[in-house]
C-alpha positions as CSV (number, residue, x, y, z in Angstrom):
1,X,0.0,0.0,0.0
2,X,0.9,3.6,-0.4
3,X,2.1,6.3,2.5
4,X,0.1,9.0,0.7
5,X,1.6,11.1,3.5
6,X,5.5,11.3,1.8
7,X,3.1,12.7,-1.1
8,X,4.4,15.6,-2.5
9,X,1.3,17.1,-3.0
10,X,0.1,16.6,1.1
11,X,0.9,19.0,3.3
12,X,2.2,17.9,6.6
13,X,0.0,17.3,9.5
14,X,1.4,17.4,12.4
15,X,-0.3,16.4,15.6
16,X,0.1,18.8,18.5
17,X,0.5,18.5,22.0
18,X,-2.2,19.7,24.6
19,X,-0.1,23.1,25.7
20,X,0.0,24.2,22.1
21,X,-3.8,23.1,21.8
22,X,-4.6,25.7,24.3
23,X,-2.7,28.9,23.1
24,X,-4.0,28.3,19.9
25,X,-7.5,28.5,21.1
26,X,-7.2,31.1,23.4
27,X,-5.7,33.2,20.7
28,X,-8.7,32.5,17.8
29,X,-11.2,32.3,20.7
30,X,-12.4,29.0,19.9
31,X,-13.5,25.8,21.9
32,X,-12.1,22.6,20.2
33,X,-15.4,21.5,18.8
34,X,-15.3,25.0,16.5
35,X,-12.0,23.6,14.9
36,X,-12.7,22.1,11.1
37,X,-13.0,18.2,11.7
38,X,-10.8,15.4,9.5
39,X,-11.9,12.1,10.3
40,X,-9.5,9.4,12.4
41,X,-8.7,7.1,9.1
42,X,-7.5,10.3,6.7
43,X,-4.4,8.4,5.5
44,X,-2.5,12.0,5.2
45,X,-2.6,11.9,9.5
46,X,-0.1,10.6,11.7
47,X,-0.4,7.2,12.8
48,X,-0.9,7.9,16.2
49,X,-3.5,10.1,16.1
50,X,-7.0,9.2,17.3
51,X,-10.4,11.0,17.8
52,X,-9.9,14.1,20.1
53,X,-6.3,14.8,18.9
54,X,-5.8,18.5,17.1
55,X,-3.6,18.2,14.1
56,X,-1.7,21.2,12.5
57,X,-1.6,21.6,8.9
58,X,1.5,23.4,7.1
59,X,1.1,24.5,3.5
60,X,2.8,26.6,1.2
61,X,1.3,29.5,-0.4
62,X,1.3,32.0,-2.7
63,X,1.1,34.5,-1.0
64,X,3.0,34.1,2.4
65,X,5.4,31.6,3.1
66,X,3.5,29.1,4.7
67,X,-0.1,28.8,5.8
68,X,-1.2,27.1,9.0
69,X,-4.6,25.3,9.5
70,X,-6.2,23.3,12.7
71,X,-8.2,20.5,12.6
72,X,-10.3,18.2,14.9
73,X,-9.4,14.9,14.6
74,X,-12.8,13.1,14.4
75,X,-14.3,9.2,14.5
């Protein structure tokens, strides 16, 4: 089978810690739940993450550098 995540074309996700999870709330004013939701079996996540987990998406852009996205990992 194929690691679509070593995809050129995937950004990374990377799953974050709960610390991180926090400030990043606090700063968009959100509750966890208002995050965008990417289901537990999206083959571009990291193994270990499971439903509950926040994941971190890096991608390049046109216009900045990079651009940054949150998601709630969902069942």
């Amino acid at each position: 089978m194929v690691d679509v995540s070593n995809h050129t074309l995937v950004p990374d996700h990377i799953l974050i810690e709960e610390p991180e999870i926090g400030s990043v709330l606090q700063e968009y004013g959100l509750s966890r739940t208002d995050l965008p939701k990417i289901k537990y079996n999206d083959p571009a996540l990291p193994e270990k993450a499971s439903p509950g987990d926040v994941i971190k998406i890096v991608r390049d852009s046109r216009t900045a550098e990079t651009s940054i996205s949150y998601r709630l990992v969902i069942e």
